[in-house]
Backbone and ligand atoms as CSV (ligand in chain L), in Angstrom:
chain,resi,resn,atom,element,x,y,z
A,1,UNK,N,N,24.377,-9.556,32.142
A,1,UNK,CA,C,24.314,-8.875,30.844
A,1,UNK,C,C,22.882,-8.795,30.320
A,2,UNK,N,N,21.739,-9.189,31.322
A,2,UNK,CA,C,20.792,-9.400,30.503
A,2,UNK,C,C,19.817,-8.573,30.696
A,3,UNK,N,N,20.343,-7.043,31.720
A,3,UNK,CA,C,20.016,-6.489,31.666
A,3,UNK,C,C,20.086,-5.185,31.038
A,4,UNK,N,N,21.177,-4.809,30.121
A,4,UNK,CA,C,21.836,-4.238,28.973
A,4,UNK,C,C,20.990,-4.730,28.289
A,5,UNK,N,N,20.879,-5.218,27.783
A,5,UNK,CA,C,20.452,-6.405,26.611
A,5,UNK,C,C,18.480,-5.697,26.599
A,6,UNK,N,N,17.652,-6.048,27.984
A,6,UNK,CA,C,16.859,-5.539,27.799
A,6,UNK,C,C,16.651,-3.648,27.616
A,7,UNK,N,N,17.651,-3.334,28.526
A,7,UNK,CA,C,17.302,-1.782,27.877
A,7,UNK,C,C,17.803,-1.359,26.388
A,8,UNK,N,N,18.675,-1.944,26.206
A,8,UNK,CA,C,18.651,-1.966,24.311
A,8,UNK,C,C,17.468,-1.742,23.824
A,9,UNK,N,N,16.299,-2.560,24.107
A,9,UNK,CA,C,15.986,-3.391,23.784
A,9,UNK,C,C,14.487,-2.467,23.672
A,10,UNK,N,N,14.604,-1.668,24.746
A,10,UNK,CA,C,13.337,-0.530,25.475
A,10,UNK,C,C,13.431,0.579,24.558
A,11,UNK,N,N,14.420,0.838,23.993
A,11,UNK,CA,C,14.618,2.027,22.973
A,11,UNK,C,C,14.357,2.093,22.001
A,12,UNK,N,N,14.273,0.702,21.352
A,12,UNK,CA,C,13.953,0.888,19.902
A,12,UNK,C,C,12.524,0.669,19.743
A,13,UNK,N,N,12.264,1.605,18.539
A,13,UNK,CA,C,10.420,1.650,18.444
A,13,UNK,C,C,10.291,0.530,17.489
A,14,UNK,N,N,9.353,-0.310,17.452
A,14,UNK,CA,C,9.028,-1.007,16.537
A,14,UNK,C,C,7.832,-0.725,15.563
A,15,UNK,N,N,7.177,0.489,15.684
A,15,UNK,CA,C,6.582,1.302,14.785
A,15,UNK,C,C,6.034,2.503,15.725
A,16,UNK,N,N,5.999,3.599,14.622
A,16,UNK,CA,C,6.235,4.703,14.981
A,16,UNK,C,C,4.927,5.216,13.798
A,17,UNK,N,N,3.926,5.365,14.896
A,17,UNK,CA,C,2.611,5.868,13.752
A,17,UNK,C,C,1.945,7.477,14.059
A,18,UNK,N,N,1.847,8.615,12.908
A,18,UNK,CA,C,1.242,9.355,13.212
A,18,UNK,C,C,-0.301,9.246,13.483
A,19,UNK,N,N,-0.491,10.023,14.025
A,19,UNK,CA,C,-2.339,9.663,14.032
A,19,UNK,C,C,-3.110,11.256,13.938
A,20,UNK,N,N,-4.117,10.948,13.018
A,20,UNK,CA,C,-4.544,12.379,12.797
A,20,UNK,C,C,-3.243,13.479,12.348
A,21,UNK,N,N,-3.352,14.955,12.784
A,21,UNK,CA,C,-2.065,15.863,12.540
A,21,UNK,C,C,-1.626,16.008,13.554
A,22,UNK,N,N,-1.615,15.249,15.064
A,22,UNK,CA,C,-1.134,16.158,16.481
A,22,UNK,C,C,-0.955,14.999,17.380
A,23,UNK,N,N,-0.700,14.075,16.592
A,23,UNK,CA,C,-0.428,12.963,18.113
A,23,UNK,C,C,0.143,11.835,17.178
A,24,UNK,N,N,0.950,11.740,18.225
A,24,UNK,CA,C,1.841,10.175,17.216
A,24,UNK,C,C,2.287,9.103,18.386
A,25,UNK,N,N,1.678,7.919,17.837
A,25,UNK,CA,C,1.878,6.957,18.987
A,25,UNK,C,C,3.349,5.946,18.648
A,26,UNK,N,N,4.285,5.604,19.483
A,26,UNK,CA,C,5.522,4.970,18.994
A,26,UNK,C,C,5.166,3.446,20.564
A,27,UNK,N,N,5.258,2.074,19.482
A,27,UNK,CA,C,4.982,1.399,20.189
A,27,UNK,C,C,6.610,0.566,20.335
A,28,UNK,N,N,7.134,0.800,21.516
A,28,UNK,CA,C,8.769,-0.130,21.464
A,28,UNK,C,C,8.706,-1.630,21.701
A,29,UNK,N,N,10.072,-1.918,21.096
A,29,UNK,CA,C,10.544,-3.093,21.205
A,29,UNK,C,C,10.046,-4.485,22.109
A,30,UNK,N,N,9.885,-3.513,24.081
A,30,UNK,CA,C,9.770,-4.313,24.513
A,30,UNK,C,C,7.903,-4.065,25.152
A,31,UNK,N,N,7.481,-4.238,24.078
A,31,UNK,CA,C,5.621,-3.701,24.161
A,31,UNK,C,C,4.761,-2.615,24.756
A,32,UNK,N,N,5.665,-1.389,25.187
A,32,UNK,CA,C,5.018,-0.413,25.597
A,32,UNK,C,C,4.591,0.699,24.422
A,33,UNK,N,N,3.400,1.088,25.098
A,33,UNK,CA,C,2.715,2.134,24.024
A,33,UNK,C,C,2.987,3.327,24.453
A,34,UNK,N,N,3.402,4.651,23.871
A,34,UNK,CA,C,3.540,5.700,24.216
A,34,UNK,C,C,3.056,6.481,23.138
A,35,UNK,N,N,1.819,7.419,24.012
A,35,UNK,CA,C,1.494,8.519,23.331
A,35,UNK,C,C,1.770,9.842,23.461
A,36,UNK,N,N,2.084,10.664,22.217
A,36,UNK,CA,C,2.600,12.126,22.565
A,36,UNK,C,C,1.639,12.801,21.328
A,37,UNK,N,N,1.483,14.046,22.097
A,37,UNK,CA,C,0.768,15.305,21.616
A,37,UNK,C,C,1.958,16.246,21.144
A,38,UNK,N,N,1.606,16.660,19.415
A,38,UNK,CA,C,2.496,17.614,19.043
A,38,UNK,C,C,2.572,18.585,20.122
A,39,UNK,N,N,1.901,19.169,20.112
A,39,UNK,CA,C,2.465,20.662,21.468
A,39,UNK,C,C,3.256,20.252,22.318
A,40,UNK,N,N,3.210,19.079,23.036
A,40,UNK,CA,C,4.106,18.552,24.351
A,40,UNK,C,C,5.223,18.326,23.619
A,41,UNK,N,N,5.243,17.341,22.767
A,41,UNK,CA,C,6.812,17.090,21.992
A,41,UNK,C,C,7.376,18.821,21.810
A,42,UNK,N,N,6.435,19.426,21.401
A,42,UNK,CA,C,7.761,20.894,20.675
A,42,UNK,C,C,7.889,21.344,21.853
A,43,UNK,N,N,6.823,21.775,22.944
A,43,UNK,CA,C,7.571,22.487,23.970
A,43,UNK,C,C,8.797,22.204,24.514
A,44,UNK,N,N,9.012,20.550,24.976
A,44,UNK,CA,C,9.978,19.611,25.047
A,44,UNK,C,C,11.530,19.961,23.904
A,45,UNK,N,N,11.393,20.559,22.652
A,45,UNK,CA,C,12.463,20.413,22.079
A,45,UNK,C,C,13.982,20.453,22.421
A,46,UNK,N,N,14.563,19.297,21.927
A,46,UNK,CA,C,15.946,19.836,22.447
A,46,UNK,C,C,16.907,20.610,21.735
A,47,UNK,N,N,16.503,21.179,21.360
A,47,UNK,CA,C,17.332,21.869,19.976
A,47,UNK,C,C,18.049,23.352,20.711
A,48,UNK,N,N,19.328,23.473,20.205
A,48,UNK,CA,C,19.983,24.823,20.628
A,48,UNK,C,C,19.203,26.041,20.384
A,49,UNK,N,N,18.001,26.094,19.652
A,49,UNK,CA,C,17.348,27.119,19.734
A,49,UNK,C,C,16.084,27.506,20.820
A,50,UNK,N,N,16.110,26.279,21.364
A,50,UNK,CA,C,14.985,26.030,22.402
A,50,UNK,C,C,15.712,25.638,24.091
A,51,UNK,N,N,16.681,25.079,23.788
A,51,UNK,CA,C,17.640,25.055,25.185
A,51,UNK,C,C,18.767,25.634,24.822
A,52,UNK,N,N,19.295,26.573,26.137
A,52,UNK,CA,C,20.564,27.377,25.881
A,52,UNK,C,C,21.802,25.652,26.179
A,53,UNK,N,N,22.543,25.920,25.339
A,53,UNK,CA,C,23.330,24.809,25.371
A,53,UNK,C,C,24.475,24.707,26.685
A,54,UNK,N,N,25.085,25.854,26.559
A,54,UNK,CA,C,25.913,25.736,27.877
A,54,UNK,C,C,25.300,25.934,29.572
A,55,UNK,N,N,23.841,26.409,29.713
A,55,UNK,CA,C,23.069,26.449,30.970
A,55,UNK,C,C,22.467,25.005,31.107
A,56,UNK,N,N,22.004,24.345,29.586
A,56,UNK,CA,C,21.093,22.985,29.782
A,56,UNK,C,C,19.747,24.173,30.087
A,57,UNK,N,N,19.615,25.238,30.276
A,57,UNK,CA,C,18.234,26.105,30.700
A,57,UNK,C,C,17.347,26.263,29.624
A,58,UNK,N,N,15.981,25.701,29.438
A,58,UNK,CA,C,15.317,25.930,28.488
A,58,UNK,C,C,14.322,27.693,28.135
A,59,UNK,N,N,14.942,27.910,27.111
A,59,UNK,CA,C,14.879,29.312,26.680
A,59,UNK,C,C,13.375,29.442,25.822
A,60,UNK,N,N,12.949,28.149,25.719
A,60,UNK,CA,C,11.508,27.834,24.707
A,60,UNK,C,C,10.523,28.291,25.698
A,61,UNK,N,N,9.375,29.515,26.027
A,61,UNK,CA,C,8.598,29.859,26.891
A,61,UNK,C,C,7.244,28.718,26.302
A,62,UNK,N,N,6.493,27.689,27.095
A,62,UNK,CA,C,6.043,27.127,27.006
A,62,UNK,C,C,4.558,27.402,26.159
A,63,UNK,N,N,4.284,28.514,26.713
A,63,UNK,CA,C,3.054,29.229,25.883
A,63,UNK,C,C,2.775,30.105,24.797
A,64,UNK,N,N,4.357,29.839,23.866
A,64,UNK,CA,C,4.308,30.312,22.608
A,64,UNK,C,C,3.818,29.095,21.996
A,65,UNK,N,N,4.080,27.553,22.254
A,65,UNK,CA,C,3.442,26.692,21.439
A,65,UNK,C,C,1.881,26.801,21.580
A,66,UNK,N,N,1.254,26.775,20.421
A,66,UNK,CA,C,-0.295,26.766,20.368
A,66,UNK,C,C,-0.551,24.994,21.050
A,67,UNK,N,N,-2.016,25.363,21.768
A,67,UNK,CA,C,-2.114,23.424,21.945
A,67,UNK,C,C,-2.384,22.931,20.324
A,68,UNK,N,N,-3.078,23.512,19.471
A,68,UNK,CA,C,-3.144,23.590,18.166
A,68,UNK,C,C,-2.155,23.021,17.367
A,69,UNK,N,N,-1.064,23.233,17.908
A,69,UNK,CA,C,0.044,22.803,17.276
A,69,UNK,C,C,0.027,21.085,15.842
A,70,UNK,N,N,0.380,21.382,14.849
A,70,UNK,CA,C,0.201,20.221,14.399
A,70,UNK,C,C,1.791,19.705,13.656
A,71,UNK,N,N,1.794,18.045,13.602
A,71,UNK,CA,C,2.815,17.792,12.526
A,71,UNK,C,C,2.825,17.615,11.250
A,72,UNK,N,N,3.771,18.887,10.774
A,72,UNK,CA,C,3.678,18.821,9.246
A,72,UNK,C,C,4.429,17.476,8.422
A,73,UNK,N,N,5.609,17.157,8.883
A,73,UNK,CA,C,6.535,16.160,8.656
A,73,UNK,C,C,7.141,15.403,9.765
A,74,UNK,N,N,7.785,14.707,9.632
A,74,UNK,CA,C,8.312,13.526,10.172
A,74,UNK,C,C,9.359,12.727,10.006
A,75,UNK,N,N,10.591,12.684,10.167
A,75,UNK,CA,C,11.644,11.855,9.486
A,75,UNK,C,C,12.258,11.504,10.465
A,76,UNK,N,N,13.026,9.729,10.059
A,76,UNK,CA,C,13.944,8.954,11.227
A,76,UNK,C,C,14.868,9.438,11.013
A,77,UNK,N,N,15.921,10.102,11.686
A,77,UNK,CA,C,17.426,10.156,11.833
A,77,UNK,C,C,18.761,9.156,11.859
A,78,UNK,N,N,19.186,8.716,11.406
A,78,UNK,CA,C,19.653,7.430,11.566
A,78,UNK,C,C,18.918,6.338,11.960
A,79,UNK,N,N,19.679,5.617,13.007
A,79,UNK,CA,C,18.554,4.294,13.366
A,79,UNK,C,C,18.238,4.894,14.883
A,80,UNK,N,N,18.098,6.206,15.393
A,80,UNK,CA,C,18.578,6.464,16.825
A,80,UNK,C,C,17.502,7.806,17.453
A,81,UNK,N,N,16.954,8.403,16.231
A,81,UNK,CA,C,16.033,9.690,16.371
A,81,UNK,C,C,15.140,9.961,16.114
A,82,UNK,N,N,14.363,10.884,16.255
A,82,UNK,CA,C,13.071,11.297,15.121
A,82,UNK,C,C,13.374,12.664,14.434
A,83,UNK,N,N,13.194,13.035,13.969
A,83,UNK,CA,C,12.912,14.799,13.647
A,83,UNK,C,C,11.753,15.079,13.218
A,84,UNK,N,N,11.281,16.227,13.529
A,84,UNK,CA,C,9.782,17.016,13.235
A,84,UNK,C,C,9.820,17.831,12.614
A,85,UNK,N,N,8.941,17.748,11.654
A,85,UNK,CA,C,8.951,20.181,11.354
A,85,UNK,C,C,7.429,19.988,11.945
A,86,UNK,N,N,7.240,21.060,12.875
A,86,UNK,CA,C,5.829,21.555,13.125
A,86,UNK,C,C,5.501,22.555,12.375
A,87,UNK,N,N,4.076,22.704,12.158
A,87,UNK,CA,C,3.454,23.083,11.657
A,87,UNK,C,C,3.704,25.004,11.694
A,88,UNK,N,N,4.228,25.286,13.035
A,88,UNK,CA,C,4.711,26.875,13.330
A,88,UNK,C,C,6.112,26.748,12.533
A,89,UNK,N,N,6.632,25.941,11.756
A,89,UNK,CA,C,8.317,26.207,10.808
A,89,UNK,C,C,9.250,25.936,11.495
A,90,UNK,N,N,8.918,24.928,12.576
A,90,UNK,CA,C,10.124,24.844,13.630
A,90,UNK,C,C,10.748,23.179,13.158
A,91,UNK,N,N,11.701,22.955,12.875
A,91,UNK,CA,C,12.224,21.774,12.493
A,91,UNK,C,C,14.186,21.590,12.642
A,92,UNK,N,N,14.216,22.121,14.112
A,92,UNK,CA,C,15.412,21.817,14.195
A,92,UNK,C,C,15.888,20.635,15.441
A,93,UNK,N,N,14.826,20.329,15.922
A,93,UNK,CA,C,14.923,19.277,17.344
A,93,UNK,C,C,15.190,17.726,16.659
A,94,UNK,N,N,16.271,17.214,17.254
A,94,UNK,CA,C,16.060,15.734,16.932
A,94,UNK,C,C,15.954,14.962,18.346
A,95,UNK,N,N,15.036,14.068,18.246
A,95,UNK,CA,C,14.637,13.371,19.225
A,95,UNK,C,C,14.996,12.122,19.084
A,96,UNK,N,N,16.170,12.127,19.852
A,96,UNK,CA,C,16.409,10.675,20.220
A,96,UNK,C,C,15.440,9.793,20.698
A,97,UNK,N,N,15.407,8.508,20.486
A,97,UNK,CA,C,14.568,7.392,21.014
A,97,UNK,C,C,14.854,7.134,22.490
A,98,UNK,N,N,16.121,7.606,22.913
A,98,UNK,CA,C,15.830,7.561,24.364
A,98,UNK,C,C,15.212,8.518,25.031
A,99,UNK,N,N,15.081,9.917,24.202
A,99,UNK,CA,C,14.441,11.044,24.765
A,99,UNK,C,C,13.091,10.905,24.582
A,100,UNK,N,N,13.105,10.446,23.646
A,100,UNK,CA,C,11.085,9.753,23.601
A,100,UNK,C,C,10.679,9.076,24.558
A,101,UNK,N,N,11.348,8.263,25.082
A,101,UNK,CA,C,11.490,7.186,25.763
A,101,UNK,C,C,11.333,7.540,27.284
A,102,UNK,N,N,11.993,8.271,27.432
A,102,UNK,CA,C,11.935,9.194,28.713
A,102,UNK,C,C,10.974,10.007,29.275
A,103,UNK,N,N,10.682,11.007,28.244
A,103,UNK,CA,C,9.529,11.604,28.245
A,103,UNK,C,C,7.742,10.963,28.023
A,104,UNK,N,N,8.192,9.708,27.916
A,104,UNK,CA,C,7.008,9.360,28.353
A,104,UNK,C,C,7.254,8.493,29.588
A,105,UNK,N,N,7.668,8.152,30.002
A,105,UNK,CA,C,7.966,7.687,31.938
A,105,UNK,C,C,7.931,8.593,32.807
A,106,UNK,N,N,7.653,9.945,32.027
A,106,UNK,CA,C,7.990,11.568,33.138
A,106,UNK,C,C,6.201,11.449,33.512
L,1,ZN,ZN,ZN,13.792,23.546,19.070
């Protein structure tokens, strides 16, 4: 069981800091640092407007996000997500902490 226990454990951020307007570093539970660049997070979105839901095929063309891209806002979703509005009016992706999580091991 004590390996449940540690991936619990890998998911949860224990702070979650913006830095500047375009990069936000989330340091987890079990001491890893992960950094993400607004542009990479939105291209990434998982939101039904950015992935077709019944293909799983992402419909978001990668080079409409500016690298420019910045974060306007920021909010936790329960105890389990993040949500963004970027700076282009896009604020429908919620990012799970395991999808954070993931995307930085890619
Ligand atoms: Zn989206």
């Amino acid at each position: 069981m004590v390996d449940i226990a540690q991936r619990r454990e890998a998911i949860e951020p224990r702070e979650i800091l913006q830095e500047g307007d375009a990069n936000l570093r989330i340091t987890w539970a079990d001491g890893r640092v992960c950094n993400y660049k607004a542009a990479a997070l939105r291209r990434v979105c998982p939101c039904a407007q950015c992935v077709n839901e019944w293909t799983g095929q992402r419909t978001l063309k990668p080079e409409v996000v500016s690298d420019e891209l910045e974060i306007s806002d920021l909010n936790i979703v329960g105890r389990y997500a993040l949500n963004f509005r970027w700076s282009d009016g896009h604020e429908t992706g919620i990012y799970s902490f395991q999808y954070l999580r993931d995307i930085c091991e890619q």
